[in-house]
C-alpha positions, -999 to 999 in steps of 0.1 A, spaced: 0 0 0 14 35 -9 17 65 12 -9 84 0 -32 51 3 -19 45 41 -19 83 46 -63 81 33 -66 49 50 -52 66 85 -81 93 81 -111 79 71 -106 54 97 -119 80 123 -130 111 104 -161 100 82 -182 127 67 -209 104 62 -234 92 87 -238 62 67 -224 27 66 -199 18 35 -224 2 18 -252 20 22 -268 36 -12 -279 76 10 -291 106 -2 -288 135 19 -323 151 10 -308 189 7 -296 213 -21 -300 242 -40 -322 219 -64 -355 203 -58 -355 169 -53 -382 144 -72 -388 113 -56 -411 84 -46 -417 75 -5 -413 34 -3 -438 14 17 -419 -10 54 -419 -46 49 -445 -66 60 -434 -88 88 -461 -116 86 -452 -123 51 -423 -148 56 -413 -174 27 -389 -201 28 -359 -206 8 -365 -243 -10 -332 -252 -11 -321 -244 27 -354 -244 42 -345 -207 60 -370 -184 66 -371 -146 59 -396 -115 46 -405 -115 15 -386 -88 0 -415 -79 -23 -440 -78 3 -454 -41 18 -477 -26 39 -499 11 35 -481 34 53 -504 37 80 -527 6 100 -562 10 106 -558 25 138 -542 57 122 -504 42 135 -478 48 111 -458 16 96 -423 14 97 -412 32 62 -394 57 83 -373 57 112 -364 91 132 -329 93 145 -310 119 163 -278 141 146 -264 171 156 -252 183 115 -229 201 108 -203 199 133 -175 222 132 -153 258 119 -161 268 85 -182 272 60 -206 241 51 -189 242 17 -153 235 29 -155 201 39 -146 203 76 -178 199 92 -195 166 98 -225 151 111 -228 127 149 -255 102 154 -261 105 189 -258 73 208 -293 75 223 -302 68 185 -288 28 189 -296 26 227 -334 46 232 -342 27 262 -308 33 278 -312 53 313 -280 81 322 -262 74 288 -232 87 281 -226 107 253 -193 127 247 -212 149 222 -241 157 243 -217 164 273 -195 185 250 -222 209 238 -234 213 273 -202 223 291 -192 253 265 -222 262 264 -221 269 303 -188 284 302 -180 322 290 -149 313 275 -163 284 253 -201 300 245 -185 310 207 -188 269 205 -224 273 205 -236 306 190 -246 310 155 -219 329 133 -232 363 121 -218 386 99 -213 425 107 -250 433 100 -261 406 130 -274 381 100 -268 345 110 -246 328 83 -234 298 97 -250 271 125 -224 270 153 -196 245 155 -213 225 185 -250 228 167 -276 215 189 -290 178 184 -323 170 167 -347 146 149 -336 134 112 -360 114 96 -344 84 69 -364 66 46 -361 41 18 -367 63 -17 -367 62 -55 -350 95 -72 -374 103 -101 -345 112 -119 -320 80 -107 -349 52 -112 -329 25 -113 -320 24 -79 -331 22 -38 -314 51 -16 -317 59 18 -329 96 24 -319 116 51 -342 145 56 -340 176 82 -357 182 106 -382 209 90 -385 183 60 -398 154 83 -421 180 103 -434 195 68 -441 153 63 -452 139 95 -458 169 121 -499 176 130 -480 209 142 -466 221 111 -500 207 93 -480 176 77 -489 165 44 -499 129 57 -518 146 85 -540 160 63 -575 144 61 -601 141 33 -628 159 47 -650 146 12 -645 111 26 -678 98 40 -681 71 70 -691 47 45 -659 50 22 -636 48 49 -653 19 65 -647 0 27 -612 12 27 -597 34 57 -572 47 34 -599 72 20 -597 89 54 -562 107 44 -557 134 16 -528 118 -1 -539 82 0 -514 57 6 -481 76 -2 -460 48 -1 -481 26 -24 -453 20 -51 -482 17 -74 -507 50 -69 -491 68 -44 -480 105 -52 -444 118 -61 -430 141 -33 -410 174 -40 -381 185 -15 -367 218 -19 -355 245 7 -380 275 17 -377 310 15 -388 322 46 -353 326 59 -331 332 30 -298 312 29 -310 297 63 -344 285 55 -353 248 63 -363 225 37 -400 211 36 -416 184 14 -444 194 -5 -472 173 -34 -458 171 -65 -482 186 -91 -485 180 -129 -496 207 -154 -534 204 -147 -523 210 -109 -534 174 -99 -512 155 -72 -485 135 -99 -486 97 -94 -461 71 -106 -449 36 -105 -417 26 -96 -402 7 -126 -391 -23 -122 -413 -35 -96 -387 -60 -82 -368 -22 -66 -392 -32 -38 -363 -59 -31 -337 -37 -27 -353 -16 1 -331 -17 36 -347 -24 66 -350 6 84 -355 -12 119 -319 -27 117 -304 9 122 -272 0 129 -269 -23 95 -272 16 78 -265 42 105 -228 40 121 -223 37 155 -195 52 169 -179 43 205 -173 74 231 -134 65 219 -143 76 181 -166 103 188 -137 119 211 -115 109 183 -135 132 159 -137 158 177 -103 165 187 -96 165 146 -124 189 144 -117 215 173 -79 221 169 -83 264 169 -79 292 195 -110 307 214 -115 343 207 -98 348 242 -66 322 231 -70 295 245 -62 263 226 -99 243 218 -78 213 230 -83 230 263 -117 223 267 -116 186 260 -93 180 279 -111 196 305 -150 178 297 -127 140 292 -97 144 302 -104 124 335 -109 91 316 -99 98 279 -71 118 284 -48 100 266 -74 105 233 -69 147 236 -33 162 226 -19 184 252 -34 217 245 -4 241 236 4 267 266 21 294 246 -1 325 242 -15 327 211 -39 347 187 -78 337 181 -79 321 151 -120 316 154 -134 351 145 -170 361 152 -181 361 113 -154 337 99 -172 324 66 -145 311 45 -117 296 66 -115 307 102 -82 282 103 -61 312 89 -54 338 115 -65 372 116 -53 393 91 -30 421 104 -36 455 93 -8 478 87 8 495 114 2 535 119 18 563 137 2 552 168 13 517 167 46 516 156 66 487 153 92 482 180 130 477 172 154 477 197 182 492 180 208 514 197 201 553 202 234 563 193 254 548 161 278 559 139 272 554 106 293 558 72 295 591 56 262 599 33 246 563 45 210 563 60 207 560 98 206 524 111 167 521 116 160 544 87 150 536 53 174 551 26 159 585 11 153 586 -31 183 611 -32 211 581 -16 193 554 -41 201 575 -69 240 589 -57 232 623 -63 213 650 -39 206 667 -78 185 636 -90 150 643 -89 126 611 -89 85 612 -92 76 597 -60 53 568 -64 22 556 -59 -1 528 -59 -21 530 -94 13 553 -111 11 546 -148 45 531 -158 61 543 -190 59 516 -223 93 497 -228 109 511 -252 134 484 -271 156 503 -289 163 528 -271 170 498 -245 189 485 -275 210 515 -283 223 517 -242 235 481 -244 254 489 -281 266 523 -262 279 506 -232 296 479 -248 318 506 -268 335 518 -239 
């Protein structure tokens, strides 16, 4: 294996941009574009067939279920699980920020679980010196631009899909919060929270389905294509929301997925950690201590902090933070890469530049005091010589060849 293959190997181990397993075909439902796609029905567990030739048991892979029971309960299509996105300095653009699956996601029914994320956030954001961690990043004007660097957990919603416009394949979605509550949310008036309020008692008794505006969504058959595109409300920080896909009459667009047999290749979405990673408190810690490697405003070394929140029991995990006094390198309304350190204005009369050089020398006849630039009259050896002083934006004159030419010839003479 080569360097740069060992060197690749080394950093993907721990730092993994992606929530998802290896294997796993995602889409991260987000974008300047809108995104076209189909919601796939859960499995239905009572309809198990046998292999003939081993005799083993499983769910048929074709079989599904409406998306909700009779009793109103949704189905298993979707699961929720908790992220805090976009983790870390910089712009989302740059590549250095990165998604955690909290733990609670694998372990729901776990009582005082630990999580170093959860405990993270909550420490800086008690702490003066670390609250930058977990404020959003405005520009001069006050607008947010950026989520902070320790952005607060919430509910993600994934789901098995069909792209309208990749058909030939199953991917799991990942939607945002404001996407799943536009979905599922009697709140936020959710699109399959909406009821058919032309549907009589009698048609819902022959088929309950009736009851709910869109139907079955996740019929792979009928049920309606599904638009998800970011809002407007906000600008550049508006959440995305899922809305009916409409056709040029302005009726709800249906389709079929095509092949039928894509059903097969749906994942189970109750076998989370078969599509979700799971990291250990040792590889979350890990991460973060690649991710939070700049000063505080105030100077202090992120490394600081977690060595403060683990150092106790993962101390060896955290670099020793360095104790030189340094420069903030995290500046309120850093867009494009707060790693680089404040740039240094020029200095003025008031702020001179100190130089510790001796307040009485002696220096050569006719040479510029030590500490003293060399005036326009020394460059040029004669106190006679007049030279245009110059300045930014001076025009300078066109090269002129031969009389260039005609200097060398001259000089050459002599």
């Amino acid at each position: 294996m080569g360097f740069n293959d060992q060197v690749n190997k080394a950093n993907t181990e721990v730092f993994q941009s992606s929530i998802f397993r290896p294997n796993v075909r995602f889409k991260t439902m987000s974008g300047k574009g809108a995104i076209v796609f189909k919601l796939l029905p859960a499995f239905n567990a009572e309809d198990i067939v046998e292999d003939e030739k081993t005799n083993e048991k499983y769910i048929n892979p074709m079989g599904y279920i409406p998306f909700r029971l009779p009793d109103g309960s949704l189905t298993d299509w979707g699961q929720l699980i908790h992220v805090a996105r976009f983790v870390g300095h910089g712009s989302y653009k740059s590549g250095t920020r990165r998604d955690f699956v909290l733990l609670k996601t694998f372990q729901p029914n776990a009582e005082d679980l630990f999580d170093p994320y959860i405990e993270l956030q909550r420490r800086a954001s008690a702490d003066k010196d670390w609250q930058y961690l977990t404020a959003d990043v405005k520009d001069a004007t006050g607008k947010t631009i950026e989520t902070p660097a320790l952005s607060r957990a919430s509910k993600c919603m994934i789901a098995n899909i069909v792209d309208i416009n990749e058909t030939d394949k199953v991917q799991v979605a990942l939607f945002s919060t404001s996407a799943y509550n536009s979905l599922c949310s009697p709140a936020h008036n959710g699109i399959l929270c909406q009821r058919n309020g032309g549907a009589t008692e009698d048609q819902i008794k022959a088929n309950y389905l009736v009851e709910w505006a869109t139907g079955d969504v996740t019929d792979p058959v009928s049920g309606p294509v599904l638009v998800c595109s970011k809002g407007t409300d906000k600008g550049e920080m508006s959440g995305y929301r899922i809305t009916l896909a409409l056709d040029v009459t302005s009726k709800v667009r249906r389709w079929a997925i095509n092949p039928p047999e894509l059903l097969a290749y749906r994942y189970n979405l109750n076998d989370v950690n078969k599509i979700v990673n799971e990291l250990s408190p040792e590889e979350v810690i890990k991460a973060l201590v690649q991710i939070f490697n700049l000063r505080s405003p105030s100077g202090i070394h992120e490394y600081a902090l977690l060595k403060d929140v683990f150092g106790a029991i993962y101390g060896s995990l955290i670099p020793d933070a360095p104790s030189s006094p340094g420069a903030s390198n995290v500046a309120p309304g850093f867009n494009t890469n707060p790693a680089m350190p404040p740039r240094q204005s020029a200095p003025t009369q008031k702020d001179e530049i100190p130089m510790d050089f001796p307040a009485k020398q002696a220096t050569p006849s006719g040479a510029a005091p030590v500490g003293q630039a060399p005036s326009i009259t020394n460059i040029a050896g004669s106190s006679d010589a007049k030279i245009p002083a110059m300045t930014p934006g001076t025009p300078i004159g066109k090269f002129d060849r031969a009389a260039f030419l005609q200097r060398v010839q001259a000089g050459s003479k002599k």
